[in-house]
C-alpha positions in Angstrom: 0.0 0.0 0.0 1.3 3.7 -0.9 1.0 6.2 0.8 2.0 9.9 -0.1 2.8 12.1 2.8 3.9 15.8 2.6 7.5 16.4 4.1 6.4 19.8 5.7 6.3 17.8 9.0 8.2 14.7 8.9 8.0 14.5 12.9 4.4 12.9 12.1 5.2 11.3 8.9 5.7 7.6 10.1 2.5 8.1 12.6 0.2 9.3 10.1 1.5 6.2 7.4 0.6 3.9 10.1 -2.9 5.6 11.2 -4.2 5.4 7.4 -3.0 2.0 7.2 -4.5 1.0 9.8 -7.7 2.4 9.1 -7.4 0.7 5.5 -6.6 -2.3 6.7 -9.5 -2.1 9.4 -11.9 -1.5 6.3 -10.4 -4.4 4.7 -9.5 -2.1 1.3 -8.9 -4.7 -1.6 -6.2 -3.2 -3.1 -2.8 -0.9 -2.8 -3.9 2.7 -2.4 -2.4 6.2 -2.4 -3.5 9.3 -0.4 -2.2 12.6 -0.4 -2.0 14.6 2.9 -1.1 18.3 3.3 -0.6 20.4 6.3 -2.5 24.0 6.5 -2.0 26.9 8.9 -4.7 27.6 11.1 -5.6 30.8 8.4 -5.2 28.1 5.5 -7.3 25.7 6.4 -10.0 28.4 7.3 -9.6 29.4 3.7 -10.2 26.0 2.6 -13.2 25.6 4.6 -14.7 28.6 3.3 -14.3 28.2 -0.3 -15.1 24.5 -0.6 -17.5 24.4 2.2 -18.7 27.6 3.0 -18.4 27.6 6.4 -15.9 30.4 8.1 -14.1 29.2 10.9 -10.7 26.8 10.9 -11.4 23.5 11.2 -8.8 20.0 12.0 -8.6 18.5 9.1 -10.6 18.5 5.6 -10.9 15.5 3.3 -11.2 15.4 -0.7 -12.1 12.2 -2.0 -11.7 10.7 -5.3 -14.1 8.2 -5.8 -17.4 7.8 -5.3 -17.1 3.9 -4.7 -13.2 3.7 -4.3 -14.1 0.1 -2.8 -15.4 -0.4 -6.4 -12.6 1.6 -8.5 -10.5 0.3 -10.9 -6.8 2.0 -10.7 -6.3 4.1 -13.8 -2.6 2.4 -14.0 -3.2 -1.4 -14.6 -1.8 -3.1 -11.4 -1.6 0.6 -9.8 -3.0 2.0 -6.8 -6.5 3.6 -6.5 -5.8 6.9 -5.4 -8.8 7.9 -2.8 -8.0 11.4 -2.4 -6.8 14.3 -0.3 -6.2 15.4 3.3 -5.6 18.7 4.7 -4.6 18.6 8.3 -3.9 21.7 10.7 -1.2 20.5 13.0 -1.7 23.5 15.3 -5.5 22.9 15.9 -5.0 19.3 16.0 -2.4 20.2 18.8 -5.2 22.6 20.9 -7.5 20.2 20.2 -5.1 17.2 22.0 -4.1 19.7 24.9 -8.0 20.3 25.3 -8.9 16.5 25.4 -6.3 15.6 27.7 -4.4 13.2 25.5 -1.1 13.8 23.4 -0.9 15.3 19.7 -0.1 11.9 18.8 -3.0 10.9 19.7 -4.9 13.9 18.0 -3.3 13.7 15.0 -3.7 9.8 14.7 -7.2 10.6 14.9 -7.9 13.3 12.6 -5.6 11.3 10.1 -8.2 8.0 10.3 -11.3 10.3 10.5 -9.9 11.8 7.3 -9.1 8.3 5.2 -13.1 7.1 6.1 -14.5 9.9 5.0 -12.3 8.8 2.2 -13.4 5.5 2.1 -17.3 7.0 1.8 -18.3 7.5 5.1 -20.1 10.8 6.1 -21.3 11.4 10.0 -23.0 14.6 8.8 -25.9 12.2 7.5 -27.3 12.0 10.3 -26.6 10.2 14.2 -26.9 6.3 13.3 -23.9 7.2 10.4 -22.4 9.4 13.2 -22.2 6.6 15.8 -20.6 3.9 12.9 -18.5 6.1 11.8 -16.7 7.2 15.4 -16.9 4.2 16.8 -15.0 2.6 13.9 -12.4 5.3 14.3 -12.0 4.6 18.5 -11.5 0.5 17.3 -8.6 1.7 14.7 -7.4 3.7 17.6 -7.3 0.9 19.7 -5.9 -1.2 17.2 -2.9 1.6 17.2 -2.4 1.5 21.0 -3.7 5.3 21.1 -6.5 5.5 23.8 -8.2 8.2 25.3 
């Protein structure tokens, strides 16, 4: 499985590899896959947010898929990788966020990065509360999976 990570932090590169394979490998995804992930400033990110989803505040991370059934896509590249999409994450709300919760940015940012890959994968918790509740507690068992408990 490949994985494309921006070197803009490379502190969190090797956590953030492992949190989307875990999360892929939680979903049981068929084949190899590639996802992008950038890093935003608090003011970038808020940016983003505004323009692609009208709403004006920062937010922790935002997520661009690629396919509509990536469980069902077919890699452009014969024997390639299906690339699901992209992931902006704010390491310094991510970081608030972590000292807010009580736990450590690791944590946070292991988090946001599988929150991030099943919204990828098709999952949505703004449906409503029964896609809500699948969809968190499905993060908290990848998290557990990881070792990263509240």
């Amino acid at each position: 499985m490949n994985v494309i990570v921006s070197m803009e932090e490379p502190q969190y590169e090797e956590l953030i590899q492992k949190a989307i394979r875990a999360a892929l490998e939680y979903e049981q995804f068929p084949q190899d896959a590639e996802v992008e992930v950038l890093f935003a400033s608090l003011e970038e990110i808020h940016e983003i947010n505004l323009q692609q989803r009208s709403i004006d505040r920062p937010t922790d991370v935002l997520s661009f898929p690629m396919e509509e059934d990536p469980f069902n896509a077919e890699p452009e590249i014969p024997g390639g990788a299906i690339f699901l999409g992209s992931m902006v994450l704010c390491l310094e709300k991510a970081k608030a966020q972590a000292e807010e919760y009580g736990h450590s940015p690791e944590r946070e940012i292991a988090f946001l990065t599988v929150h991030s890959v099943l919204h990828l994968l098709g999952y949505d918790h703004e449906l409503g509360k029964a896609e809500e509740e699948e969809m968190f507690a499905r993060q908290e068992e990848i998290l557990k999976g990881m070792g990263l408990t509240r």
